[in-house]
Backbone as CSV, one residue per row, in Angstrom:
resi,resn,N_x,N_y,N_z,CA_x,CA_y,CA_z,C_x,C_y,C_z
1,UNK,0.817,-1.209,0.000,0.000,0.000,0.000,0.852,1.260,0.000
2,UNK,1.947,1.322,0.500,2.965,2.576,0.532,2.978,2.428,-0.451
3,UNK,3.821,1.809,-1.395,4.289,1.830,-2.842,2.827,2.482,-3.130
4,UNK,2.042,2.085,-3.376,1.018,2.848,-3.804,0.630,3.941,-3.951
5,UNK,1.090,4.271,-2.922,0.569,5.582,-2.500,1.364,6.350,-3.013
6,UNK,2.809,5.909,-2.712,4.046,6.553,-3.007,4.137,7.281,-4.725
7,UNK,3.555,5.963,-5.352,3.453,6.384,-7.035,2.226,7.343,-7.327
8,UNK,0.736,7.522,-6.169,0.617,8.181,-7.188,0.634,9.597,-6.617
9,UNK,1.121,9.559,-5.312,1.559,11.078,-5.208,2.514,11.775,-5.952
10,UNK,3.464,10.881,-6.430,4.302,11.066,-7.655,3.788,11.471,-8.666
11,UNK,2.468,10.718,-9.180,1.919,11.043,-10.621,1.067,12.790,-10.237
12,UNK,0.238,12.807,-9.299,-0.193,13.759,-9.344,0.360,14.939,-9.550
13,UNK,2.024,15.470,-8.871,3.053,15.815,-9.014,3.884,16.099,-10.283
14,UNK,3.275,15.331,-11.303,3.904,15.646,-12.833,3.172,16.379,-13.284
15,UNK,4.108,17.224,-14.107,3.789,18.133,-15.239,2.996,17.804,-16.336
16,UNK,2.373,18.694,-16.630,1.438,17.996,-18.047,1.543,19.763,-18.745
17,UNK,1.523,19.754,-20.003,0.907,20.673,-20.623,0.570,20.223,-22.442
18,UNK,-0.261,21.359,-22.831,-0.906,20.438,-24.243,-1.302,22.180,-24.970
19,UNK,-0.925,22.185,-26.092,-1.155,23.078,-26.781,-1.977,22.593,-28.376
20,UNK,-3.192,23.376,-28.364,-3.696,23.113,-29.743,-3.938,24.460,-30.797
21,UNK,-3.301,24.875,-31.988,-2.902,25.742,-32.289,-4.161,25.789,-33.606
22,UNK,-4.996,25.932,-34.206,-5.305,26.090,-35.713,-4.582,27.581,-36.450
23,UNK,-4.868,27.565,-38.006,-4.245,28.835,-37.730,-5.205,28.688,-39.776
24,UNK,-5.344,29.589,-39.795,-6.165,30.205,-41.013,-5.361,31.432,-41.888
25,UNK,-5.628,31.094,-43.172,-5.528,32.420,-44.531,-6.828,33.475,-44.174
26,UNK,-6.356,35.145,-43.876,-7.436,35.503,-44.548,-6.729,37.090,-44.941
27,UNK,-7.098,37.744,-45.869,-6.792,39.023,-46.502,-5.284,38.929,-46.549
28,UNK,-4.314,37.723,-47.968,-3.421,37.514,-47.473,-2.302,37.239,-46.720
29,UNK,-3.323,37.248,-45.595,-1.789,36.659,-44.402,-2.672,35.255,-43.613
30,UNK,-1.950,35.108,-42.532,-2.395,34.078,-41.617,-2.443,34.757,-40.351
31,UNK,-3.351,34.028,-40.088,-4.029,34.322,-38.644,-4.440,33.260,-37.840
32,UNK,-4.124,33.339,-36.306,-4.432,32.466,-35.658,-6.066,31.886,-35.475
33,UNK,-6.646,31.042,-35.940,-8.217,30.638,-35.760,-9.085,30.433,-34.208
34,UNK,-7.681,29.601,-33.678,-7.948,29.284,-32.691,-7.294,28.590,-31.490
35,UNK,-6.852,28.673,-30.169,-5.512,28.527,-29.449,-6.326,28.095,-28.284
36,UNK,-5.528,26.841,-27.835,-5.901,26.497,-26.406,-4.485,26.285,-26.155
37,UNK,-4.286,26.553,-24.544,-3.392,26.092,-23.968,-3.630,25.600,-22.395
38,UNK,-3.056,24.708,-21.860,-3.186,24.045,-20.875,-2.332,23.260,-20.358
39,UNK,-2.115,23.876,-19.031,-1.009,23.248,-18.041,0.161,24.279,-18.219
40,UNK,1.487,23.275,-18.195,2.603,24.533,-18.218,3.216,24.779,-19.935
41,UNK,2.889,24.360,-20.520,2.958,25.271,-22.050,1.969,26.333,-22.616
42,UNK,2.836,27.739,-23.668,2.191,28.409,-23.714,2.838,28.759,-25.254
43,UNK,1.354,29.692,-25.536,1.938,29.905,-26.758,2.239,30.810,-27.078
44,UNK,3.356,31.615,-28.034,2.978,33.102,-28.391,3.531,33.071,-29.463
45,UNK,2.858,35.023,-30.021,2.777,35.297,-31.257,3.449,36.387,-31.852
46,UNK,4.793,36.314,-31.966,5.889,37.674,-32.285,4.880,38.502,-33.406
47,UNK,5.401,39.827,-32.864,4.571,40.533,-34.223,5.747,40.337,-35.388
48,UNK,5.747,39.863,-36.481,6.161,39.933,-37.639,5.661,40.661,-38.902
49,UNK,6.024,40.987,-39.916,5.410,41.694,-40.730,5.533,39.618,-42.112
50,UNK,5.013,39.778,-42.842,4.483,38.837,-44.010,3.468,38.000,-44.093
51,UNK,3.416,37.671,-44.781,2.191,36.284,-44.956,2.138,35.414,-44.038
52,UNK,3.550,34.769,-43.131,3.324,33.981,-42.845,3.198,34.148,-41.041
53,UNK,2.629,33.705,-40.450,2.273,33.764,-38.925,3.773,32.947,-37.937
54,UNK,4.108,33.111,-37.369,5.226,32.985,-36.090,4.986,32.765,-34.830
55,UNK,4.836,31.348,-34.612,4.687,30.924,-32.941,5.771,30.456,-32.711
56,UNK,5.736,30.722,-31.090,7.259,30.368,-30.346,6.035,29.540,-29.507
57,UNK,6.760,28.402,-28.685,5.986,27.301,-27.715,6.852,27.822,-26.676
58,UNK,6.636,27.608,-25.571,7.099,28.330,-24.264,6.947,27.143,-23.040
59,UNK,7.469,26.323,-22.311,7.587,25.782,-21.506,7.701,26.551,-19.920
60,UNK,6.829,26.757,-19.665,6.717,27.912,-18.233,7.404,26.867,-17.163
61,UNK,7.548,25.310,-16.921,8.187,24.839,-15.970,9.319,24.803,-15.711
62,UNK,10.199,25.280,-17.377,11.700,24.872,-17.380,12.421,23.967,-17.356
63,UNK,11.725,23.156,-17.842,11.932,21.509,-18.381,11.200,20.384,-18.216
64,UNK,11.412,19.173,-18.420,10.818,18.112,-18.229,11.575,17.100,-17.746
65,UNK,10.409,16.035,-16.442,11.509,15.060,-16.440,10.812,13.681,-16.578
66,UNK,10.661,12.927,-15.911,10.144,11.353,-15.676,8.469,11.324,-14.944
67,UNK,7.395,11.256,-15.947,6.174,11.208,-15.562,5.314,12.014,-16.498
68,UNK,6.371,12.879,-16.652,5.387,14.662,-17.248,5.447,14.187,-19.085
69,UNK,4.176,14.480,-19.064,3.309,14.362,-20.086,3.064,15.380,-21.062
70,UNK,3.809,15.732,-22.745,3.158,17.380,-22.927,2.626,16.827,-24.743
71,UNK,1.862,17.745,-25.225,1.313,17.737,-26.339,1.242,18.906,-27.077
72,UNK,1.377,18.689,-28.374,1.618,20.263,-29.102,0.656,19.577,-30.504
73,UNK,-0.378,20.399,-31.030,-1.664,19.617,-32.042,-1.431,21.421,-32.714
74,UNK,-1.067,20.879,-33.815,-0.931,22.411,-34.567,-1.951,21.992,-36.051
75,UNK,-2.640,22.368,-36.774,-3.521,22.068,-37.785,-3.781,23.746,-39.050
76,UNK,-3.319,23.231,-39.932,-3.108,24.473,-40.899,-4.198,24.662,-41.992
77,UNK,-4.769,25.604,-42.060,-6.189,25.727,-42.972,-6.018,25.748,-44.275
78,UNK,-6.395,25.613,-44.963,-6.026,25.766,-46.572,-5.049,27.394,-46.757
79,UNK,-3.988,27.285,-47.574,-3.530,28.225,-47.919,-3.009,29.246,-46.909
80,UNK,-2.561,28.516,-45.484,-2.054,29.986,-44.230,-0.502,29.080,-43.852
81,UNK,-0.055,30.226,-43.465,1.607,29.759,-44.043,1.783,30.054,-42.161
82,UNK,2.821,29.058,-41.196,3.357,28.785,-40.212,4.806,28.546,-40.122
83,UNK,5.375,29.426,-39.365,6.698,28.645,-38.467,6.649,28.642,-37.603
84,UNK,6.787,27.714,-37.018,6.279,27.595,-35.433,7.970,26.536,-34.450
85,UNK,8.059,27.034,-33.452,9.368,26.713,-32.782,9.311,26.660,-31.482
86,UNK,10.600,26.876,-30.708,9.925,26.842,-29.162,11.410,27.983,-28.771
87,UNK,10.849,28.730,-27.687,11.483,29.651,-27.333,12.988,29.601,-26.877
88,UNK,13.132,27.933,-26.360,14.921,27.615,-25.882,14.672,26.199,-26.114
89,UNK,16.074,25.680,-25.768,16.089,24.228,-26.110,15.356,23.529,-24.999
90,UNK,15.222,22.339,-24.947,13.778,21.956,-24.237,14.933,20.929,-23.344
91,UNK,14.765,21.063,-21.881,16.060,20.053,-21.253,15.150,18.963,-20.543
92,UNK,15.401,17.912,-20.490,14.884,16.441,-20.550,15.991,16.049,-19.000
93,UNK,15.038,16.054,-17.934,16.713,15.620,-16.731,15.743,14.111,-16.204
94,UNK,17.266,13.946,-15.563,17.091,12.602,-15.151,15.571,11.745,-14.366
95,UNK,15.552,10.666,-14.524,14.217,10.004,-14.175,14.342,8.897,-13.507
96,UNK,13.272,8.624,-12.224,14.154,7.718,-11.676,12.921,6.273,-11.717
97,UNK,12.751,6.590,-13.265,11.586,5.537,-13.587,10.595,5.685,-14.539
98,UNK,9.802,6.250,-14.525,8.847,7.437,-15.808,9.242,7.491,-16.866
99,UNK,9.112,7.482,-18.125,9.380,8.499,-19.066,8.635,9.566,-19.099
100,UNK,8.937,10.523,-19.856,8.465,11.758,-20.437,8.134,11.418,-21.622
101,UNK,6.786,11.812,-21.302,5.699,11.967,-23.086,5.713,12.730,-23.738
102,UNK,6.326,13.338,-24.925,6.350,14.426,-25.679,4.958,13.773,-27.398
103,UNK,4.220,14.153,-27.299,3.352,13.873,-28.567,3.027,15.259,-29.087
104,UNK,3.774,15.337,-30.762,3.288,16.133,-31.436,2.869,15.872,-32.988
105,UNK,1.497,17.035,-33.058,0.792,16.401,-34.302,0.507,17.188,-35.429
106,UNK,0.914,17.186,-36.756,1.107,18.751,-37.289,0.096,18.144,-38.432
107,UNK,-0.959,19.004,-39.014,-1.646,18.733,-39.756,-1.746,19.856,-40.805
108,UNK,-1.391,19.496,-42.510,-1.700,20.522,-43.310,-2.431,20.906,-44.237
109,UNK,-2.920,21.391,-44.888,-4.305,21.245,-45.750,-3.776,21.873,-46.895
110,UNK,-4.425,21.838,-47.979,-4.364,21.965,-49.612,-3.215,23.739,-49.689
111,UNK,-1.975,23.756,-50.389,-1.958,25.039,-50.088,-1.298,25.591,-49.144
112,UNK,-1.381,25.127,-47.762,-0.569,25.418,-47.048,0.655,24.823,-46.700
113,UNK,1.574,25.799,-45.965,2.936,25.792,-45.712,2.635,25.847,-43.773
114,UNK,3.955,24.760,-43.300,4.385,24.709,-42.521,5.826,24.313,-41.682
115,UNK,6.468,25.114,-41.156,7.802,25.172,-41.095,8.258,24.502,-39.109
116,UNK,8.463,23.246,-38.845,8.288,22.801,-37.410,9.724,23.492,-37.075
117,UNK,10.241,24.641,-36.133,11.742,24.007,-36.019,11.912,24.813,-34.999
118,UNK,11.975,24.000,-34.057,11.833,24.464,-32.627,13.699,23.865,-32.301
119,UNK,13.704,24.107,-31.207,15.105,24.435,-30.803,15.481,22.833,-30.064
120,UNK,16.661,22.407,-29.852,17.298,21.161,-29.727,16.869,20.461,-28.525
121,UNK,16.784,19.550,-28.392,16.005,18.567,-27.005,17.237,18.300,-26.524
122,UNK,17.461,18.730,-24.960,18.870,18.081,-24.162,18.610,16.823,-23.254
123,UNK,19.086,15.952,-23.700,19.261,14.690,-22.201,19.883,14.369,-21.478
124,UNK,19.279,14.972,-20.149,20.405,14.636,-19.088,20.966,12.687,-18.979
125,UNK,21.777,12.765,-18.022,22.068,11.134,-17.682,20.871,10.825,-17.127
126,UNK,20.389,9.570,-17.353,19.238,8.826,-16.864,18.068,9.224,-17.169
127,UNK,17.537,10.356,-18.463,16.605,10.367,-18.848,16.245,9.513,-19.442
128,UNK,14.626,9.368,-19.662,13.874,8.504,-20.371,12.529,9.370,-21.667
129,UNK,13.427,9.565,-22.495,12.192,10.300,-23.320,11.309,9.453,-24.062
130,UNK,10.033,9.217,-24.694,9.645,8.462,-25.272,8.579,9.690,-26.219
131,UNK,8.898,10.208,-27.517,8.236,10.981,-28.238,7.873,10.671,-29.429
132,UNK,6.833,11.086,-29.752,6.096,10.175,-30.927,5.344,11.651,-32.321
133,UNK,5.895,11.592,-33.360,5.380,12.307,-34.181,4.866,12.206,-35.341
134,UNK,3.373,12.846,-35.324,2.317,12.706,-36.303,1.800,13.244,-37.251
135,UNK,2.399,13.009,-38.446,1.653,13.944,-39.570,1.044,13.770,-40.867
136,UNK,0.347,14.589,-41.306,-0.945,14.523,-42.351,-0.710,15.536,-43.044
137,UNK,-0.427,15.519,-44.444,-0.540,16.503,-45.115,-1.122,16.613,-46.061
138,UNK,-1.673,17.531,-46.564,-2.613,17.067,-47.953,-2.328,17.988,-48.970
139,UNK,-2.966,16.998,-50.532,-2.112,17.275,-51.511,-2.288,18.311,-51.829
140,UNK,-0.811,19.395,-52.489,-0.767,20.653,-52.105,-0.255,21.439,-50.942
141,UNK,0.106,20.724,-49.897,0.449,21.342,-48.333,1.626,21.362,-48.729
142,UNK,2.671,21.879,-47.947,4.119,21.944,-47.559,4.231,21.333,-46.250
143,UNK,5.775,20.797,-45.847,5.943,20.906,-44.903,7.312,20.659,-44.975
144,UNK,8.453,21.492,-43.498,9.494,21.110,-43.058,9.445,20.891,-41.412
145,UNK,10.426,20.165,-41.508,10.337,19.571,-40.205,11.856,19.562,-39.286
146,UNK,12.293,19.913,-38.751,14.024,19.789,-38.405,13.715,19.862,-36.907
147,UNK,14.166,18.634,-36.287,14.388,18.109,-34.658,15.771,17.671,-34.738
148,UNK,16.209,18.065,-33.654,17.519,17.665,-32.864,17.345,17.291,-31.724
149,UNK,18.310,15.956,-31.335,18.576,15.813,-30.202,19.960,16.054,-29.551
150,UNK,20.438,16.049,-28.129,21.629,16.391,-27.861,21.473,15.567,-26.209
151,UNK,22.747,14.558,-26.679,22.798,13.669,-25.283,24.057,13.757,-24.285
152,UNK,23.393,14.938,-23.683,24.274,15.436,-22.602,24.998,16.946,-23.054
153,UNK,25.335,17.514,-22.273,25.988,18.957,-22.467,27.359,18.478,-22.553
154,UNK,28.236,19.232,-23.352,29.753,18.727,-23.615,30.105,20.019,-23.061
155,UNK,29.901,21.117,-23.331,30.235,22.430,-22.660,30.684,22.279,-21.195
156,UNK,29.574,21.834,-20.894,29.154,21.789,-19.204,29.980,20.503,-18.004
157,UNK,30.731,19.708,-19.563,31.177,18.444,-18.881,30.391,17.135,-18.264
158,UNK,29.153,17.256,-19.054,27.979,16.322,-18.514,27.921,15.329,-19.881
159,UNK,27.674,14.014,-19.443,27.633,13.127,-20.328,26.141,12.382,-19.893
160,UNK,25.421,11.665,-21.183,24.619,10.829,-20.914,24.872,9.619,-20.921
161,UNK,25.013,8.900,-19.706,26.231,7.747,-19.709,24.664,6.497,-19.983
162,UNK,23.939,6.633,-19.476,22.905,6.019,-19.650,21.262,6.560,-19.730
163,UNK,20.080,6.079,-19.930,19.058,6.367,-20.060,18.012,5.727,-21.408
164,UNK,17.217,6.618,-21.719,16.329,5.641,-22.792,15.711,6.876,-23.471
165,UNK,15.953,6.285,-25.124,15.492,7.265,-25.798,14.478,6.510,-27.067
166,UNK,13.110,7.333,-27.035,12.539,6.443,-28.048,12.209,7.578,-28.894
167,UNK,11.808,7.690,-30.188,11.677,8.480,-31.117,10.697,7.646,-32.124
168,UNK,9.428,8.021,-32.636,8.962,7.490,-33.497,8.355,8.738,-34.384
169,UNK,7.962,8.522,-35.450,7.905,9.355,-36.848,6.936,8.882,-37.979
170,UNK,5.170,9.539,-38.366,4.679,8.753,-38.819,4.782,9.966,-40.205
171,UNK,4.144,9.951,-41.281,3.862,10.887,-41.838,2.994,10.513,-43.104
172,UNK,1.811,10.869,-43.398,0.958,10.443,-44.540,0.846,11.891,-45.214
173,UNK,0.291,11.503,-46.406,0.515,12.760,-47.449,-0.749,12.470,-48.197
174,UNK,-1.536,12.921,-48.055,-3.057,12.628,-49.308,-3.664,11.425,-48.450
175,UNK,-3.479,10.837,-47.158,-3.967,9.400,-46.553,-3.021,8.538,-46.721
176,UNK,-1.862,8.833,-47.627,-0.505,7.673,-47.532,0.168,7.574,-46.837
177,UNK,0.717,6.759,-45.985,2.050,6.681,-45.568,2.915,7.004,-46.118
178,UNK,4.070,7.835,-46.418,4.964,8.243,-46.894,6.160,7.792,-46.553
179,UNK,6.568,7.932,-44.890,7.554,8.334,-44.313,7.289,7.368,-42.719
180,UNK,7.627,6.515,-42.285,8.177,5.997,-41.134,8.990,5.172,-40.411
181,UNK,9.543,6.448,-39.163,11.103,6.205,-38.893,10.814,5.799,-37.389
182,UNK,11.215,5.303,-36.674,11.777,4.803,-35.418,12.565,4.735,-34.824
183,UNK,13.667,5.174,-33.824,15.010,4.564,-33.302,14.234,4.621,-31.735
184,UNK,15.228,3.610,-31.273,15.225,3.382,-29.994,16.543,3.177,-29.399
185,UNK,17.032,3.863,-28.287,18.128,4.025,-27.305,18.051,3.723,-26.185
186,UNK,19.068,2.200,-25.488,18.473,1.994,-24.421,19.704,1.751,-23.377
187,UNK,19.634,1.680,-22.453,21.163,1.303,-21.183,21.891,2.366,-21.464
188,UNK,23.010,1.716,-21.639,24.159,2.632,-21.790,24.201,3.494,-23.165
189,UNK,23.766,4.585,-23.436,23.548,5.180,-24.583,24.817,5.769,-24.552
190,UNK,26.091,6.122,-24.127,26.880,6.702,-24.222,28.116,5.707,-25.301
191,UNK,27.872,4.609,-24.259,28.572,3.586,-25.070,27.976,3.226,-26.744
192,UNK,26.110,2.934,-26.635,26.113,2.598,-27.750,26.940,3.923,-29.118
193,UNK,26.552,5.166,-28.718,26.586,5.927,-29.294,28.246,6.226,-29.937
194,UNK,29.097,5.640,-29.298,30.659,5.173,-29.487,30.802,4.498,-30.523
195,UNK,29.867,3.509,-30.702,30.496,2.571,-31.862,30.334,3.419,-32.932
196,UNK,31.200,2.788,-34.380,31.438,3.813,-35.487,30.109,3.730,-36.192
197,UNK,29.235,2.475,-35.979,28.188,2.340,-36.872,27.042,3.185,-36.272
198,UNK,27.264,3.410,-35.395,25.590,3.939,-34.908,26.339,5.642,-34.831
199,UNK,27.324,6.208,-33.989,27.557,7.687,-34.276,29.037,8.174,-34.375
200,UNK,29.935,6.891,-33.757,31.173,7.389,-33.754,31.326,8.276,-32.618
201,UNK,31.027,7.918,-31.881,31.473,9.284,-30.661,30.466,10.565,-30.761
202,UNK,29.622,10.441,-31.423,28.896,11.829,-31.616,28.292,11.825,-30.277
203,UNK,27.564,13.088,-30.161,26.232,13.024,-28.929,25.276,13.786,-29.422
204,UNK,25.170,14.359,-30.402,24.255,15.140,-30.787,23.386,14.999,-32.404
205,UNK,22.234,14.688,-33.146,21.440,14.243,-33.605,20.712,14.826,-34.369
206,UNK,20.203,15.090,-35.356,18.884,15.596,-36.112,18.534,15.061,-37.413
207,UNK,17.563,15.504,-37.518,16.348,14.941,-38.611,16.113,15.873,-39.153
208,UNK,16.129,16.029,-40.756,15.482,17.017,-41.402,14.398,16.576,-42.248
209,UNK,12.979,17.002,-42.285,12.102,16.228,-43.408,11.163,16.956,-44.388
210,UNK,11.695,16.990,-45.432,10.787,17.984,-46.407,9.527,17.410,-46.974
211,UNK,8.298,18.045,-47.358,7.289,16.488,-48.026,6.282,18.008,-48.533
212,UNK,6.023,17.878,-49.674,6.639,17.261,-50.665,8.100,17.977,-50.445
213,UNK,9.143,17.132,-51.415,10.206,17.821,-52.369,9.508,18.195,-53.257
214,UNK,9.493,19.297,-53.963,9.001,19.926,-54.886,10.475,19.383,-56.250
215,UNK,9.558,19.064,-57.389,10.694,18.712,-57.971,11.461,19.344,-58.752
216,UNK,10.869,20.715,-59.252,11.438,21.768,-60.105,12.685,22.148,-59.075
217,UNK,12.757,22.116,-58.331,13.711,22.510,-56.585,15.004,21.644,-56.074
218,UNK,14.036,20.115,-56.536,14.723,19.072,-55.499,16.331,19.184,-55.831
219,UNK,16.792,19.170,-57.128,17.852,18.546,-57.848,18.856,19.898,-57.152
220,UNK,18.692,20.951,-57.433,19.434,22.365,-56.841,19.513,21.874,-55.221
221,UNK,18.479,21.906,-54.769,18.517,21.658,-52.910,19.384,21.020,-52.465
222,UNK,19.494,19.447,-53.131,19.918,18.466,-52.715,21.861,18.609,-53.145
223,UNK,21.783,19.328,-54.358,23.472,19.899,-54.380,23.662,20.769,-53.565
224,UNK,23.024,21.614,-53.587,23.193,22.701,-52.679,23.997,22.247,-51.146
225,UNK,22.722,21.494,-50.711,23.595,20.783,-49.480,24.869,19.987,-49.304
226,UNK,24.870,19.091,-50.635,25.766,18.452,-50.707,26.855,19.168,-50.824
227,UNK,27.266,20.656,-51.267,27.916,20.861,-51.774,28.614,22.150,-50.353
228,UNK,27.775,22.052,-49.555,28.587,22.129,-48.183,30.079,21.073,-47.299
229,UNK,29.975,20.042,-47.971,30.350,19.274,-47.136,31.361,19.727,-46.188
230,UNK,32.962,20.316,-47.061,33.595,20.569,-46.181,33.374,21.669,-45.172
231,UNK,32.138,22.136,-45.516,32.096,23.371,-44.577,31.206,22.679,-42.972
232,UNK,31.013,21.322,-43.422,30.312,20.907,-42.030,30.908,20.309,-40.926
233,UNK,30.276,20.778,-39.460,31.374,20.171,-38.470,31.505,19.167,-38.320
234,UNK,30.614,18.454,-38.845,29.743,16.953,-38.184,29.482,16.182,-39.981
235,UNK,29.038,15.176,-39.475,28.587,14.304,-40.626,27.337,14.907,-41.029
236,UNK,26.756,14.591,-42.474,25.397,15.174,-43.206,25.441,14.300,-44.332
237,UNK,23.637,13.761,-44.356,23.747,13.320,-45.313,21.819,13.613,-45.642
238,UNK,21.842,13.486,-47.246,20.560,14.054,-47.744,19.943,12.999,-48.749
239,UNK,18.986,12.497,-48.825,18.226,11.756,-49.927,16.873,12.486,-50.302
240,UNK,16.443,11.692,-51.390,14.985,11.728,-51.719,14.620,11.000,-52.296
241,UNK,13.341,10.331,-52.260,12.698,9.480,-52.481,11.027,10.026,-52.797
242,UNK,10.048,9.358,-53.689,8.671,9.460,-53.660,8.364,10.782,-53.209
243,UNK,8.775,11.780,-53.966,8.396,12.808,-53.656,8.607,13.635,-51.822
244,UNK,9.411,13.015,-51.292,9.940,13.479,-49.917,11.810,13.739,-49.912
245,UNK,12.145,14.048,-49.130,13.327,14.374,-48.744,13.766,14.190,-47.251
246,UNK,14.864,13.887,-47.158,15.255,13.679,-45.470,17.045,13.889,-45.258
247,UNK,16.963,14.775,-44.509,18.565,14.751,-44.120,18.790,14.394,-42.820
248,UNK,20.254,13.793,-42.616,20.619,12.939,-41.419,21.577,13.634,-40.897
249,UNK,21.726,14.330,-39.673,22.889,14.952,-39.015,23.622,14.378,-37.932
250,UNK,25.194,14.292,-37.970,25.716,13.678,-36.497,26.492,14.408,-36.052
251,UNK,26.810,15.079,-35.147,28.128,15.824,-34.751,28.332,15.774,-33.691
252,UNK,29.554,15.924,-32.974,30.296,15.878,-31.795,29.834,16.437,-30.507
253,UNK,28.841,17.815,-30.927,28.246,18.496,-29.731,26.979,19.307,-30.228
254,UNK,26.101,19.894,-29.054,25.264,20.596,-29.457,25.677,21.559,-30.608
255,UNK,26.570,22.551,-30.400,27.018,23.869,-31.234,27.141,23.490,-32.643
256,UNK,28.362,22.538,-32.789,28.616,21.733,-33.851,27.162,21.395,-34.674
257,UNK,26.349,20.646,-33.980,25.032,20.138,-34.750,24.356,21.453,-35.234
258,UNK,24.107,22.783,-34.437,23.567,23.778,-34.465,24.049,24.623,-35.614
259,UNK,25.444,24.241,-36.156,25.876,25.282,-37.181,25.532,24.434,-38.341
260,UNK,25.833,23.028,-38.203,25.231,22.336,-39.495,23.943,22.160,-39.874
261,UNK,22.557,22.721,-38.796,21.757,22.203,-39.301,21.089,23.737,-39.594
262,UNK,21.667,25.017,-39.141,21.603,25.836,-39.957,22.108,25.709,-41.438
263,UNK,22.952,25.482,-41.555,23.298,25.697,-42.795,22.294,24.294,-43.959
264,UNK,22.402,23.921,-43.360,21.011,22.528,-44.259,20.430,23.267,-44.420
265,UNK,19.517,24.099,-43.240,17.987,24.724,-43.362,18.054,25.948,-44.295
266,UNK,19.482,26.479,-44.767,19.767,28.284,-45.658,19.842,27.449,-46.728
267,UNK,20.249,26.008,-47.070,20.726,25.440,-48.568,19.425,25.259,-49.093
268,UNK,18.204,24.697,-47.902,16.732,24.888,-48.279,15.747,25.482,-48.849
269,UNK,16.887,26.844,-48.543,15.778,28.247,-48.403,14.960,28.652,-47.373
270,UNK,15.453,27.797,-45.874,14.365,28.143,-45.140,15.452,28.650,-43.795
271,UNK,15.719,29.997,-43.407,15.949,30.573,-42.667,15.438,29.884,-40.737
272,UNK,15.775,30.262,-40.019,16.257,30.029,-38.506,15.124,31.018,-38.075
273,UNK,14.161,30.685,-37.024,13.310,31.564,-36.475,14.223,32.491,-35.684
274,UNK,14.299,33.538,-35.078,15.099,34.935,-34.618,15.961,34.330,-33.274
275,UNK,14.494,33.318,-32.734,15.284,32.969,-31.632,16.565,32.041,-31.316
276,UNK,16.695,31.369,-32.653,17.653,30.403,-32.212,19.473,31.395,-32.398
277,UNK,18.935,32.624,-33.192,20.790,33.308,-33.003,20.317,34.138,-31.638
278,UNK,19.326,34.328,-30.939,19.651,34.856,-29.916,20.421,34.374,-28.504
C-alpha cells in the first residue's frame, strides 16, 4: 500500500501541458483561428510583418523530467503559411523511472505551408524520453520539419552515460504513408553511441524532413547541401525518395550540430526563427 501511495503522489506531481494551435488564410496573411493552452505550455505570437504567422511554444516549468506528459496539435487551414518553434532548447533531466511523453501532431491542408523548427532537445544522464510524431498533409500542403537531439551537455562536462530514448515518426501525405522512422536508445547510450556504426562518438542528432520535395527545386537543394560538405562540423547526409526528402545529421556536440543544421535549413531556403541566433 505505501508503494502505492508513493506512485501516485508522484503522478499527481507531474507536469502535463498540451497546446492546440489552428491557424487560417485571410486578406493575405495568416491568422491564428484558434488557441488552447493548458497546463505549463504556452503559446505566443511575435509581431512579424508577411504572410506567414510565427509561434514560439514556451515551456513555463523549465523543463521536463520522468512522468510529465506534454502535447503540441498544430492544424493548418487551406492556404495559411506557419513557423512555429519553441522559445529555448527543451532540457529532458534525469528520471528515476517514468518516461516523459512528448506527442506532437502537425496537420496541413491543400496550399498550405508549414515550417516545425523548434530548438534542440537536451538529455540529461538517466533520462527517459519516449516521443512520438504525427503527420498529415494534404495534396498541395508543404511541410518542413528539423528536430535535434543532444545527449548530454559537452560544454558543461555532462555526459549521458545512460538512459532511454525512443523516437517514433509517422507521416501520410493525401492518406498515404509516406515516411516511417523509429530509433530506440536503451542502457548505456553513451557507449552505444561510441560505436562507429551507430555515431562514432557523436552526442548530438537531427532529422530534417521535407514532403513534398518539390521537384522543379529538389535537384538544386539536394546539391546545394551536398555541396557544403567541407564546410560541415559533423557528418550530413541528404536523400529523396517518392516525392519526400530527409537529411541525417551527427556531430560531436550541441554547437557543432547547431551550425550544421543551420546551414542545411539556408541550402533549403528556409531561414532560422530569430530565436535560435539569440
Amino acid at each position: 500500500m505505501a508503494d502505492a501511495k508513493d506512485d501516485s503522489t508522484f503522478l499527481a506531481n507531474r507536469a502535463t501541458g498540451h497546446i492546440a494551435l489552428t491557424v487560417a488564410a485571410r486578406d493575405g496573411r495568416s491568422h491564428r483561428q484558434s488557441v488552447h493552452e493548458d497546463g505549463s505550455l504556452r503559446v505566443r505570437f511575435p509581431n512579424v510583418e508577411g504572410r506567414a504567422l510565427e509561434a514560439v511554444i514556451v515551456n513555463t516549468g523549465g523543463g521536463m523530467t520522468g512522468g510529465d506528459r506534454f502535447a503540441v496539435d498544430i492544424a493548418l487551414a487551406e492556404n495559411a503559411e506557419l513557423v512555429a518553434g519553441t522559445a529555448a532548447a527543451e532540457k529532458i533531466y534525469r528520471s528515476t523511472g517514468p518516461n516523459t511523453e512528448i506527442a506532437l501532431r502537425l496537420r496541413v491542408a491543400a496550399g498550405a505551408r508549414l515550417a516545425w523548427l523548434p530548438q534542440e532537445s537536451i538529455l540529461f544522464d538517466r533520462a527517459r524520453l519516449t516521443r512520438s510524431i504525427d503527420v498529415d498533409v494534404a495534396d498541395g500542403g508543404s511541410l518542413l520539419v528539423a528536430e535535434a537531439v543532444v545527449f548530454g551537455r559537452a560544454a558543461m562536462g555532462e555526459a549521458m552515460a545512460g538512459g532511454r530514448f525512443a523516437d517514433r515518426w509517422r507521416v501520410h501525405r493525401a492518406g498515404r504513408l509516406v515516411y516511417a522512422d523509429s530509433l530506440r536508445l536503451g542502457g548505456e547510450i553513451a557507449a552505444t553511441l561510441g560505436k562507429a556504426a551507430v555515431a562514432g562518438g557523436g552526442i548530438a542528432i537531427a532529422t530534417v524532413l521535407l514532403v513534398p520535395a518539390e521537384e522543379g527545386a529538389l535537384a538544386r537543394q539536394l546539391e546545394d547541401v551536398r555541396a557544403l560538405g567541407d564546410h560541415f562540423a559533423g557528418e550530413v547526409g541528404i536523400s529523396a525518395w517518392n516525392g519526400i526528402a530527409v537529411a541525417r545529421l551527427c556531430a560531436k556536440d550541441g554547437a557543432a550540430l547547431r551550425h550544421d543544421l543551420m546551414a542545411v535549413l539556408a541550402a533549403l531556403g528556409t531561414p532560422v526563427p530569430r530565436l535560435w541566433l539569440s
